[in-house]
N, C-alpha and C positions, 0 to 999 in steps of 0.2 A: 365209379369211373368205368366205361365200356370201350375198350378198343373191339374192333371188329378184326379178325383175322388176317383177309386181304387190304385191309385199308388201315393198319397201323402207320406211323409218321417212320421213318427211320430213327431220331431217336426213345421208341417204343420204351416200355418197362425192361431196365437193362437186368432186369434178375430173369427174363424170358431165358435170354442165352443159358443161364444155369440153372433152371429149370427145367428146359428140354435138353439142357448138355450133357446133365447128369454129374460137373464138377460140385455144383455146393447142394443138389437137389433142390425139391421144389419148395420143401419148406422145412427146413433144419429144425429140428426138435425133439424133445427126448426121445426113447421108446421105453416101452413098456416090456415088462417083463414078459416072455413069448405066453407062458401058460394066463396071464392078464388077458393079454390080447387076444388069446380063443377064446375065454372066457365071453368077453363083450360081442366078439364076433357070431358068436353063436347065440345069445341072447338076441341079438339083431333076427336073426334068425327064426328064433322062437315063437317071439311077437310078430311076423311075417305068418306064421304058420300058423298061429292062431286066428288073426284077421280074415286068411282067403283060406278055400277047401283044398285038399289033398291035389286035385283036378284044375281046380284054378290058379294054384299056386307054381304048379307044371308050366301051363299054357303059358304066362306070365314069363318064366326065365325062358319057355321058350322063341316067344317071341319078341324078349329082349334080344336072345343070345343071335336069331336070326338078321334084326335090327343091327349089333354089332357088329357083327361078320361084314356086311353090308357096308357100313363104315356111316359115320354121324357127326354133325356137331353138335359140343358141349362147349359151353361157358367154364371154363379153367380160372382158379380162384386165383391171383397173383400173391405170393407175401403179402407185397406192399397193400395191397387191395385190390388192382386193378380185374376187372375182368375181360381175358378175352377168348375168342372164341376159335375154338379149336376142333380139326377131325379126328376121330378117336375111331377107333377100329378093331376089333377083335380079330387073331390069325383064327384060319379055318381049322387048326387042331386047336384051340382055343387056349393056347399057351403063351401067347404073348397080346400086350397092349401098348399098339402104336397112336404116339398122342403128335399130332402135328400142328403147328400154328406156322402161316407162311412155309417159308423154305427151312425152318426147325422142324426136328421129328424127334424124337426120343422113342424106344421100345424099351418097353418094362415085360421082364418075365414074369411072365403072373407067381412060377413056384416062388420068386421073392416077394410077393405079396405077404406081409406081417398080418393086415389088422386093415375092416374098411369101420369108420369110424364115421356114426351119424350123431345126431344129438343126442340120441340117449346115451352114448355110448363118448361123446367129448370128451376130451381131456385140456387142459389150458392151452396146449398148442392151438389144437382147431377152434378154440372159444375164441384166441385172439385174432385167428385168421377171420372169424367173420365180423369179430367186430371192425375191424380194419378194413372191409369190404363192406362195411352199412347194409350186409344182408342179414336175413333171418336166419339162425342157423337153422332151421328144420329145414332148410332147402341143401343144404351141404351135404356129400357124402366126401370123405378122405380115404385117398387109398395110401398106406404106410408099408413101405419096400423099402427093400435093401438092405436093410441091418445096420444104417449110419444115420438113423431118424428122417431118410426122407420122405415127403409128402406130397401129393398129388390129389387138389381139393378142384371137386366141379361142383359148381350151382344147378338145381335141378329146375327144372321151370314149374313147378307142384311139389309139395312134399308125397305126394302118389307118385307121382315120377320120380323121386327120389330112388 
């Protein structure tokens, strides 16, 4: 299921409001122990660093990080499954991440950033999330904030874009 950002119905996926409201987050589920969560986070990391050089590996975040500042749409995974499409934006001191769909926006400070969780690094929360969205999970990244298990999963349009 695709909703398009601008063109959802009014009555859209009503978990959007608590998604970008920030009362129940985007997708309630456990968390993991913090020293867990480096753990996987860095493994992520690893295998990143193995794949591309010292030098490419640079260019790459850095022209993500310019890409985001800049501001973009992503496909935001709904709970329920749905996907729609949202502008996501990095602040220019790169400390906060503003997610907008329509006239919703939520900012997440990145220092509460837990845990970004791709499939190597799944746990059954994110497995469910994508089976529930009939997507491949190697296309998923989840970012996991806040310290109340919330979640914020985009679909990547490549697992290289991942």
């Amino acid at each position: 299921q695709r909703q398009q950002g601008g063109s959802s119905p009014a009555s859209s996926d009503a978990s959007l409001s608590s998604a970008l409201g920030g009362d129940a987050g985007v997708d309630g589920g456990g968390t993991r122990p913090r020293n867990e969560s480096r753990r996987s986070s860095s493994a992520s990391g690893e295998a990143m660093a193995r794949r591309y050089g010292k030098d490419e590996l640079r260019d790459l975040v850095q022209a993500f990080t310019k890409d985001m500042i800049k501001g973009r749409p992503l496909e935001v995974v709904m709970p329920t499954g749905s996907i729609v499409t949202a502008k996501c934006a990095l602040s220019q001191q790169l400390d906060m991440l503003r997610v907008q769909v329509q006239s919703q926006a939520r900012v997440i400070a990145l220092g509460d950033l837990e845990e970004v969780i791709t499939a190597e690094t799944a746990d059954a929360t994110s497995a469910a999330t994508a089976a529930a969205a009939s997507v491949d999970p190697r296309l998923l990244v989840t970012l996991a904030f806040g310290g109340a298990g919330e979640r914020l999963t985009f679909q990547a349009e490549s697992a290289e874009a991942r």
